[in-house]
Kinemage of the C-alpha trace (Angstrom):
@kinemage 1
@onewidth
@group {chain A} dominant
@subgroup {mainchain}
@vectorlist {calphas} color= white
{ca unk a 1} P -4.783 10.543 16.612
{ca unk a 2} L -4.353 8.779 13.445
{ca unk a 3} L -5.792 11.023 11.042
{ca unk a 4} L -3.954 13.390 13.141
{ca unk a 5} L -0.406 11.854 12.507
{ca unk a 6} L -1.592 11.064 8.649
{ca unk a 7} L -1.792 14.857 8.228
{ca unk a 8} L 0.984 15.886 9.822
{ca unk a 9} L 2.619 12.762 7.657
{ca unk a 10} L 1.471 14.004 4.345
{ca unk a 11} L 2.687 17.862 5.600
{ca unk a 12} L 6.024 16.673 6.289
{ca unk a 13} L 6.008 14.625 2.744
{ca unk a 14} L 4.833 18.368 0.989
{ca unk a 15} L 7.638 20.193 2.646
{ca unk a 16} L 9.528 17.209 0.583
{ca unk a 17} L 8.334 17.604 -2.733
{ca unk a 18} L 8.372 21.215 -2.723
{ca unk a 19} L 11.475 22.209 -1.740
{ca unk a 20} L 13.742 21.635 -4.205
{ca unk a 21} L 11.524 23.182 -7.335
{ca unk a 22} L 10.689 26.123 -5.080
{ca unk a 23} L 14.853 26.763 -4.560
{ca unk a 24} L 15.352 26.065 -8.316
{ca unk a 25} L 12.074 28.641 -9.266
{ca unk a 26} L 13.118 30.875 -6.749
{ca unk a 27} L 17.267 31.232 -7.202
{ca unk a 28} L 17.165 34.766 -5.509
{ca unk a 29} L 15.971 34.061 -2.374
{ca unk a 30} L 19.148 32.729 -1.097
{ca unk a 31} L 18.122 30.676 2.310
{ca unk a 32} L 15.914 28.518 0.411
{ca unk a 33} L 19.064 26.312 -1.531
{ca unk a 34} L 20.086 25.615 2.083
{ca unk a 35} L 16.689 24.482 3.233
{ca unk a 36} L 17.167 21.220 0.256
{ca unk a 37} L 19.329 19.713 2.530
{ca unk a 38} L 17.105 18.945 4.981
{ca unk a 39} L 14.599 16.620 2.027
{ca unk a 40} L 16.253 13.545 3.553
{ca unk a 41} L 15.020 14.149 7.188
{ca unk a 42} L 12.348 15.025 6.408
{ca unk a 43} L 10.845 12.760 4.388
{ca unk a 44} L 12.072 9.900 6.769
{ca unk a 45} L 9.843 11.534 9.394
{ca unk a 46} L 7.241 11.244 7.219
{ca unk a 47} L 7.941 7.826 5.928
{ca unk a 48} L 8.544 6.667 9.633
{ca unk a 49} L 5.063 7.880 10.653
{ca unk a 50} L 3.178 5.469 7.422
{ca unk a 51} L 5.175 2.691 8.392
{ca unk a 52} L 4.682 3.002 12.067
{ca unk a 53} L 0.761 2.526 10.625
{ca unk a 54} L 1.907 -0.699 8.771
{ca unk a 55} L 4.167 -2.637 11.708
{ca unk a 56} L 0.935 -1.535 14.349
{ca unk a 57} L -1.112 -3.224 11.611
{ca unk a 58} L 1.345 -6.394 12.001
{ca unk a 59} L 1.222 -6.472 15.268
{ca unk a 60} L -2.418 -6.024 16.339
{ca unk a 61} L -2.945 -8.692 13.567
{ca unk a 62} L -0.285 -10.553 11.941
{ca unk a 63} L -2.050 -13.328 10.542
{ca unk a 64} L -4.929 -11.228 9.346
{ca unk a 65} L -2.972 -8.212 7.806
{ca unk a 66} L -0.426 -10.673 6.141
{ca unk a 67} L -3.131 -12.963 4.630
{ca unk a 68} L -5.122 -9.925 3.347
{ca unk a 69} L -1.749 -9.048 0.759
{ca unk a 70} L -3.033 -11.618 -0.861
{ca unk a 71} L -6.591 -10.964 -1.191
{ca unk a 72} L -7.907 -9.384 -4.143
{ca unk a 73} L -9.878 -6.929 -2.025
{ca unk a 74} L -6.623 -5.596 -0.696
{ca unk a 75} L -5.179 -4.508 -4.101
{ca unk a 76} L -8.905 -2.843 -5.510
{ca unk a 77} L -9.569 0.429 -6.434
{ca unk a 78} L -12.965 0.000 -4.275
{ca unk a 79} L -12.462 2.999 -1.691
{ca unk a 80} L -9.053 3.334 -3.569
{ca unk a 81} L -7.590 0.836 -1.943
{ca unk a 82} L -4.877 0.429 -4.503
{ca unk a 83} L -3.463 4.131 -4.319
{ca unk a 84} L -3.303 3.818 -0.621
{ca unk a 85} L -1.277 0.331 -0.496
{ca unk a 86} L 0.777 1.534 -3.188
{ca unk a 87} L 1.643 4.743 -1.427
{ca unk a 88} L 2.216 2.855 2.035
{ca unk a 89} L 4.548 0.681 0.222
{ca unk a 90} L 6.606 3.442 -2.159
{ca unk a 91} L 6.980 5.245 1.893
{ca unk a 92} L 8.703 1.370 3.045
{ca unk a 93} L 10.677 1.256 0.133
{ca unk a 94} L 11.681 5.035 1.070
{ca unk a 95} L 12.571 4.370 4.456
{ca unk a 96} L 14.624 1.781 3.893
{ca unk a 97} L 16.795 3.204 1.138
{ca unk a 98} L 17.277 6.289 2.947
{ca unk a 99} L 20.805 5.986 3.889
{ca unk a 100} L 24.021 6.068 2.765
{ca unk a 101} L 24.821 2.116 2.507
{ca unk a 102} L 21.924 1.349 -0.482
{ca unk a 103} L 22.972 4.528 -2.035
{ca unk a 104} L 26.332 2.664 -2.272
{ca unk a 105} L 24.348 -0.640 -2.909
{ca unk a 106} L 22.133 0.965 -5.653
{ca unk a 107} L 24.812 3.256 -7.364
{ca unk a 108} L 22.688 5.280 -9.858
{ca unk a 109} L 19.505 3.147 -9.429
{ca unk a 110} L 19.290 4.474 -5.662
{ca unk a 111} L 17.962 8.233 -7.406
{ca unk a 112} L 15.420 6.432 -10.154
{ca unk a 113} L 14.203 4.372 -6.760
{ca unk a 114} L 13.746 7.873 -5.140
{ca unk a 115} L 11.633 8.984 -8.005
{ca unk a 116} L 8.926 6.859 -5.552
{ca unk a 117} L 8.538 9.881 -3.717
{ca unk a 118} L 6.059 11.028 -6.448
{ca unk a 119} L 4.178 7.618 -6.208
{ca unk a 120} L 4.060 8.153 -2.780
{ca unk a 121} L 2.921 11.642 -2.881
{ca unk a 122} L 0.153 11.794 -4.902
{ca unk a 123} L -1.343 8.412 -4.497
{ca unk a 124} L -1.515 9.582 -0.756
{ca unk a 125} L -2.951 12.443 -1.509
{ca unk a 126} L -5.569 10.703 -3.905
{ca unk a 127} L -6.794 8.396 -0.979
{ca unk a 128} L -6.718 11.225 1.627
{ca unk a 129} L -8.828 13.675 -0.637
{ca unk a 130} L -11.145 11.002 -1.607
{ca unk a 131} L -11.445 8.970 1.419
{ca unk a 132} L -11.305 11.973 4.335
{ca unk a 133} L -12.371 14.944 2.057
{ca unk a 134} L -9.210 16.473 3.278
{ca unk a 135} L -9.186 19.941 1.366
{ca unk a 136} L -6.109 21.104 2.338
{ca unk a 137} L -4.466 18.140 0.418
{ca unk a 138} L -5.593 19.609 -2.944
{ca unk a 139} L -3.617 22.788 -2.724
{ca unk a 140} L -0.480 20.595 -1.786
{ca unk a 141} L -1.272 18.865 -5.011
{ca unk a 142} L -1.621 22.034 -6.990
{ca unk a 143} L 1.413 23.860 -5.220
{ca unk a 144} L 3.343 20.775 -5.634
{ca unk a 145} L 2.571 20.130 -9.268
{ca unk a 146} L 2.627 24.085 -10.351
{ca unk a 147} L 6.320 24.368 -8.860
{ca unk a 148} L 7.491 20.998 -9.520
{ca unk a 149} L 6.702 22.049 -13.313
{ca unk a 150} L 8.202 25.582 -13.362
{ca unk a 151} L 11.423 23.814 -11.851
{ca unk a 152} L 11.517 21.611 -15.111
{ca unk a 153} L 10.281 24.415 -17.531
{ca unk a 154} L 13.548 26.245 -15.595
{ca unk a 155} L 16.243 23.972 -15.509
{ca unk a 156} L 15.388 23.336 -19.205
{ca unk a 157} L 15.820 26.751 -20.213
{ca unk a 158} L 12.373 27.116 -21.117
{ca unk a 159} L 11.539 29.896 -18.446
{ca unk a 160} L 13.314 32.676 -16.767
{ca unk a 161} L 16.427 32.510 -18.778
{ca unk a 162} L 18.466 35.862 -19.107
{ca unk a 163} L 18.333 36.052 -22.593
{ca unk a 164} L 14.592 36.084 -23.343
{ca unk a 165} L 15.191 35.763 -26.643
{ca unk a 166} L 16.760 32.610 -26.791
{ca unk a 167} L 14.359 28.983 -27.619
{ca unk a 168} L 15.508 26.083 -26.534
{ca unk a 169} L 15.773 22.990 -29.088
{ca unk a 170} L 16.085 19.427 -28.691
């Protein structure tokens, strides 16, 4: 059931991250600009699963799971520990600044804290690859990253412009 959940988890947190550069690659096809708006739900589900891991964690063990934060072992890259703590704790710090009272609260540092999506994203991804041999996770990488870069390359005028004739300087 868990790695179950973790995939459906890190399937949810794709749908996420590839939403919005797929609408701003893809500008014809009209019903995906709608589909942006549902990011936020989304990626709570996702969030909600990873942090339903942590509390079960806490409550199976408090003592233990608490006392290993501070262990050296807990933060090592050995069986890359480090990407997967990292991740579990960029998904926490998701959750709880998904709503509309820290986006008051954090004014314009509530969208650079939302930039942890990426964090969480591909260190996930990292551990899940390397850890479960999860395939699958390696084309959500590639889509992810291929799209999330034609997105910039577009909204920087670099690609698909109207005028092809026109360069772009900085």
């Amino acid at each position: 059931v868990y790695l179950w959940l973790y995939g459906v988890a890190h399937f949810a947190l794709f749908l996420v991250m590839l939403i919005r550069p797929l609408a701003d690659v893809l500008q014809g096809v009209t019903w995906l600009r709608p589909l942006v708006i549902l990011r936020k739900g989304v990626g709570v589900f996702s969030a909600s699963i990873i942090v339903s891991f942590i509390i079960a964690k806490v409550i199976t063990d408090p003592s233990g799971y608490i006392g290993s934060l501070a262990t050296i072992e807990y933060w090592s890259f050995n069986q890359l520990a480090l990407f997967a703590h990292l991740a579990d704790i960029s998904a926490l710090l998701l959750l709880i600044t998904s709503n509309n009272l820290s986006k008051r609260l954090l004014g314009k540092n509530w969208k650079r804290l939302q930039r942890l999506s990426y964090i969480y994203f591909y260190y996930s991804a990292l551990y899940v690859v390397a850890m479960f041999n999860e395939a699958i996770v390696i084309w959500y990488v590639v889509i992810v990253t291929l799209f999330t870069i034609l997105a910039w390359l577009r909204n920087h005028g670099y690609l698909f412009t109207s005028n092809t004739n026109k360069t772009k300087t900085t």
